[in-house]
C-alpha positions, 0 to 999 in steps of 0.5 A: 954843707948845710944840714937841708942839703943832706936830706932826701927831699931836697935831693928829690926836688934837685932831680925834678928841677933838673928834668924840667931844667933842659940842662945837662946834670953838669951844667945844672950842679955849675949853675946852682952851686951843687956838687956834682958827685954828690947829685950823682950819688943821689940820682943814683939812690933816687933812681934804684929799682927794687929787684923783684922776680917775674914769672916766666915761661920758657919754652923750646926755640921750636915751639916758639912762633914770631907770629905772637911775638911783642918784641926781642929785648937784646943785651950782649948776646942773650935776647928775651923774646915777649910774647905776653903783653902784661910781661912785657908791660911789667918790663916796660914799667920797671924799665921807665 
């Protein structure tokens, strides 16, 4: 493996290319000759978001009212109800 295939650059200018590619991350490695497990690893390590803590106010469900309600985020069976518009743009933007 060449020594420009181990660095981070290169792997940056792969996931571009792929966006802009329509192909599939298989189908991408296929056609240009890259290991998909290592792209993978890499997309990975690309994508990773930094944990960082938000603030939030909790209040009792009764003193919560769907009047000023953004949106309900659902994963299994806990929901987050928004009722801020800089959280849930904060959210939104750790989330893309």
């Amino acid at each position: 493996m060449s020594k420009s295939i181990k660095n981070k650059q290169f792997w940056e200018q792969q996931l571009e290319k792929l966006k802009i590619s329509d192909l599939s991350r298989s189908q991408y490695c296929r056609d240009y000759g890259i290991n998909y497990d290592r792209f993978s690893y890499w997309i990975k390590k690309l994508n990773a978001v930094t944990a960082t803590f938000v603030p939030v106010k909790v209040q009792p469900p009764e003193r919560t009212t769907n009047a000023s309600l953004l949106c309900t985020l659902e994963l299994r069976e806990n929901s987050l109800k928004i009722h801020d518009h800089s959280a849930l743009a904060l959210i939104l933007d750790r989330l893309t």
